[in-house]
N, C-alpha and C positions, 0 to 999 in steps of 0.2 A: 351565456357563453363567456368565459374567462379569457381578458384581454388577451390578444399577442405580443410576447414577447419576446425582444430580440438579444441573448446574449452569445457573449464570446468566453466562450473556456480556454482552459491555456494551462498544460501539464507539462512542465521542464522537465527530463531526465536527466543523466548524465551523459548520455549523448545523441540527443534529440530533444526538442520541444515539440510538443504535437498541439495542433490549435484548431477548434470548432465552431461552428457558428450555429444556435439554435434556434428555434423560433418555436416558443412553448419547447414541447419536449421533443419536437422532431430536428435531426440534426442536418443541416442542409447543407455542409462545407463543413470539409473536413481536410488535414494535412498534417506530415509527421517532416518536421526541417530536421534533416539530420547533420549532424556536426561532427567530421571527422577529426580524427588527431592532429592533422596539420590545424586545423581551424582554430585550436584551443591550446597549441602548443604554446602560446606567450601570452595565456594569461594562468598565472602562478596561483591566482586562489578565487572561490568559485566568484566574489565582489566583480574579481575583474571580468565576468564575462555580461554583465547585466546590461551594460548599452549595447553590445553585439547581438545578444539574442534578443533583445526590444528590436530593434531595427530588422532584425532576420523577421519575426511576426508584422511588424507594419510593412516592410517590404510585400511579403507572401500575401499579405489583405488585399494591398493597393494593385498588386500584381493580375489579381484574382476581381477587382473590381468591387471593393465591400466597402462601405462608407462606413466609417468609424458614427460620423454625428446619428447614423442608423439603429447604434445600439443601445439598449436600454441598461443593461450593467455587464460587469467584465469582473471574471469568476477565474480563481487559481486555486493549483494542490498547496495546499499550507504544506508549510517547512519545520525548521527544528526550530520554532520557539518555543514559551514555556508551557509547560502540560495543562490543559484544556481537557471539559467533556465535550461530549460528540456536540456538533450543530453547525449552524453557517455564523458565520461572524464578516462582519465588514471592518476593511484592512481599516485600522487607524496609526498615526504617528507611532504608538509604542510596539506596534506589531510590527511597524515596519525597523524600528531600530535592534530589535528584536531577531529580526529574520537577517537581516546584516550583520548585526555580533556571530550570531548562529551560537543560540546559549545552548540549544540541547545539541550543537555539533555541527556540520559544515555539509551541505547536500546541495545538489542544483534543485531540490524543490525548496529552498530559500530564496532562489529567484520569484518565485509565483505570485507572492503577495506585491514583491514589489515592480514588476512587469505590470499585473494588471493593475494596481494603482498609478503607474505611469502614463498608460492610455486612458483609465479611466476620469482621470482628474480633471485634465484640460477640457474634460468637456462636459461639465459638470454630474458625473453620472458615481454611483457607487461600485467599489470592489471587494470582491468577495474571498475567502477560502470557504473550505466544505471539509468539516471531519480530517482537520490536518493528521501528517503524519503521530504527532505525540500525544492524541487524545491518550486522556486517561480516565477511566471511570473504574480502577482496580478497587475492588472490596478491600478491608482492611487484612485479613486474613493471607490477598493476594500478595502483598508488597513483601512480607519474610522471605527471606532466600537463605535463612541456615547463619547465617553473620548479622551483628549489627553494623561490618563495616561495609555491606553492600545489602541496599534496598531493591526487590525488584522494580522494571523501568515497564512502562508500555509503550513497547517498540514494532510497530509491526504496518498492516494495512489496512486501518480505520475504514479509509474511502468507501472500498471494493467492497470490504467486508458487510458493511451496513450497508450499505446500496442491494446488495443480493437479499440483505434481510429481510429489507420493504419489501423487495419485488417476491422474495418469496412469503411473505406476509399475507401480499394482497392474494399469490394464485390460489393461498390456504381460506381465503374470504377476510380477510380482519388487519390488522397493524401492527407494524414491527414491534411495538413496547405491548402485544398482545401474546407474546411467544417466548419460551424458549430452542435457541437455537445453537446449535456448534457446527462453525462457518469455519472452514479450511480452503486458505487461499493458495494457492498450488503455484509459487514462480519460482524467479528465481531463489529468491527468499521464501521461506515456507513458514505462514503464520497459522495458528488454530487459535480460534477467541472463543469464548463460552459468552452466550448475548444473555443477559436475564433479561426477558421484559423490557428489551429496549436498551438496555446499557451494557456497556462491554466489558465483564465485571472481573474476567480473567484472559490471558493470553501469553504466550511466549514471547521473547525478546527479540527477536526473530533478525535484527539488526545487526545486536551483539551477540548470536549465536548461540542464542537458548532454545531450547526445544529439537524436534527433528532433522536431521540433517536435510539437505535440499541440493539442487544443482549449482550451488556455487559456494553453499555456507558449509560447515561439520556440525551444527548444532550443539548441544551439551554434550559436556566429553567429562572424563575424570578429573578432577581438578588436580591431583599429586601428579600424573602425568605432564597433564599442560604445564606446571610447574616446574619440570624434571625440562622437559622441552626452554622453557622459558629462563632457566641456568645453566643450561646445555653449553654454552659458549659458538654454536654454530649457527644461532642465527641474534639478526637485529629485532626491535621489540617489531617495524616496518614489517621485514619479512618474514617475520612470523604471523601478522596478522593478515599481511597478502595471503599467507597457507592456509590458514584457517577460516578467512571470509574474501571468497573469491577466488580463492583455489582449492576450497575444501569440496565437500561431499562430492557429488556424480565427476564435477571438474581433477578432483583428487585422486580418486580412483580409476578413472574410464578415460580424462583428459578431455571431455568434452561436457558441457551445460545444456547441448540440446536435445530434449528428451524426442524430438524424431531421428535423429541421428541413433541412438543407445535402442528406439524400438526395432530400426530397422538391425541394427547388429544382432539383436536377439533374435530375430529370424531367421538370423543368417546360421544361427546357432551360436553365438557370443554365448556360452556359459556363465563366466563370471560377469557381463552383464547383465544378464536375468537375475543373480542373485542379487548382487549393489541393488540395483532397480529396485528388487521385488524388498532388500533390506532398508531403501528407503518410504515405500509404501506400510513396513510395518511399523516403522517407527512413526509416522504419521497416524496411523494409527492408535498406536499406545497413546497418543495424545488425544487422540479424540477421546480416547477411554478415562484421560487423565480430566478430560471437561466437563465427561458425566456423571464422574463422581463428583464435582463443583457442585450439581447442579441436583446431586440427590436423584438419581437415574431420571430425573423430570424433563424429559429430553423430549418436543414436538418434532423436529427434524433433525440432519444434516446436512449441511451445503457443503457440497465441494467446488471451488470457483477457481478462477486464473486460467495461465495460458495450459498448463498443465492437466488440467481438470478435460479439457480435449481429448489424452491420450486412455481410449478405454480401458488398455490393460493397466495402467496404473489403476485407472480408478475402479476396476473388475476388481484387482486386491485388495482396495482398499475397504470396499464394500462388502465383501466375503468376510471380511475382519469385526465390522463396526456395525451392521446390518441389524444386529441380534439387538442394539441400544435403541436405534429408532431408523423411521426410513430415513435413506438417503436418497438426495435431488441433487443434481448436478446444473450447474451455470457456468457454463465456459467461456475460458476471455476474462479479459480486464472491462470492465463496467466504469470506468474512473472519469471521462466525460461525460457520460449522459449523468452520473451520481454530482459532477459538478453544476450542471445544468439546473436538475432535479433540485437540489438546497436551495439553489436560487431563486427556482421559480416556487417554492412555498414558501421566501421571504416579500417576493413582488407579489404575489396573490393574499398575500397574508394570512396563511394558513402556518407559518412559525414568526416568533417572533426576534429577530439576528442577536446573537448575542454578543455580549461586549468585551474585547481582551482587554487584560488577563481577565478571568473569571474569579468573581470578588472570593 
């Protein structure tokens, strides 16, 4: 029987941290600290919030009665350091100066690495990430975007994404680098990845607004338009990009991100919400279709995952579309703790072996 082990997971958002406590792979303590706009209204950049939300997680522990010297390692969502492939890696010095610059850009999952190495240290135990956000495993083919003055980026949801691949690996009998898969993460941001065999060989930008539109994003748009917008004189380069990421798609249209809000309106009879909706289930679509030809129609599954992946008629459209490439399997919810857990406990049982940042 494989030891038990006790680890603490710990996923920053932008406004919330959510923090688990496992033992093996059962989650026995769970909590989501959420952080209103008064809470973060003075600190000017994400650096300054790092001893507040440490202290909000040790508070909540001690509150809760969990003994830190109890735990055997302490596991976060990697942030925007430099582009990595998939795996668990334990935080070291460069990762942490790393995730502080924020070279691939500024996110509260740049806290993660360095929260859990904060707890972890004192007590001489190790810290982890898991398939941070900027894995990269893009084919060479993937990286052209049309210019040599922009390289495509892989921006999207690593974690989720390969987490659902194991799990749907194992319920196929066999292992994630045994398949191929086209896994669409359904949230706010809406990523589709093409998996070969284990690596994540293509995906949309899903950050920067590539690919489908989504409840908060526009996805790719015309670039002479966007352009036409972008010397318009009526907006700042700011409020444009608030229109475009985070107040674009379902929020753009409809004024609202939440797809139980927008299903119920379509019951109601919302016409032009059925269409937006049902216009971004096909656009989600076209992208699945854009990862099986990646993939040479060699398509085992596809997943549809996130919070979204709940709402049947989205995903009745979406399947009525894509159905004909291979089946479709759904996994709804974010998976993003237990897939923290899960890396960690195949580095403590030694079934991987933690890789080292950067990757040489």
């Amino acid at each position: 029987m494989e030891k038990a082990y006790r680890i603490l997971a710990i996923n920053p958002g932008s406004t919330s941290t959510k923090i688990a406590i496992f033992t093996n792979e059962e989650m026995t303590f769970s909590r989501e600290l959420k952080h209103s706009a008064e809470d973060l209204k003075d600190f000017h950049h994400i650096n300054d919030q790092l001893d507040f939300r440490l202290q909000a997680v040790l508070t909540e522990l001690k509150k809760d009665g969990i003994a830190l010297r109890e735990l055997d390692a302490v596991v976060a969502r990697g942030g925007n350091m430099k582009p990595v492939v998939g795996g668990t890696y334990q935080v070291n010095e460069e990762m942490l100066r790393d995730l502080e610059i924020g070279v691939m850009g500024q996110h509260a999952s740049n806290l993660g690495g360095r929260i859990a190495y904060a707890i972890a240290q004192p007590l001489g135990r190790n810290a982890y990430v898991v398939d941070p956000v900027i894995v990269d495993e893009l084919e060479p083919l993937a990286r052209y975007s049309g210019t040599p003055l922009i390289a495509r980026k892989s921006k999207d949801h690593p974690l989720n994404q390969k987490a659902v691949g194991r799990e749907a690996a194992k319920a196929l009998g066999g292992e994630y680098q045994d398949y191929n898969f086209i896994i669409a993460h359904l949230g706010g941001g809406i990523s589709v990845g093409t998996h070969k065999k284990g690596r994540l060989v293509d995906v949309n930008n899903s950050l920067d607004g590539d690919g489908p539109m989504s409840p908060e994003r526009c996805g790719g748009l015309p670039f002479g338009s966007v352009m036409d917008l972008c010397f318009s004189g009526e907006y700042t380069k700011a409020e444009l990009r608030k229109k475009l990421i985070g107040g674009g798609g379902m929020v753009g249209y409809l004024g609202t991100n939440d797809g139980r809000k927008i299903t119920e309106r379509i019951r109601c009879g919302d016409e032009k919400a059925a269409e937006v909706y049902e216009a971004m289930a096909y656009q989600i679509s076209k992208e699945i279709g854009a990862c099986a030809a990646v993939l040479k129609g060699q398509v085992d599954e596809i997943l549809l995952t996130g919070g979204l992946a709940h709402d049947e008629m989205l995903v009745g459209w979406i399947r009525e579309r894509v159905n004909f490439i291979a089946p479709v399997a759904v996994y709804p919810g974010e998976h993003e703790m237990e897939a923290l857990a899960l890396g960690t406990l195949r580095v403590l049982w030694g079934q991987e072996i933690p890789q080292v940042y950067p990757n040489p």
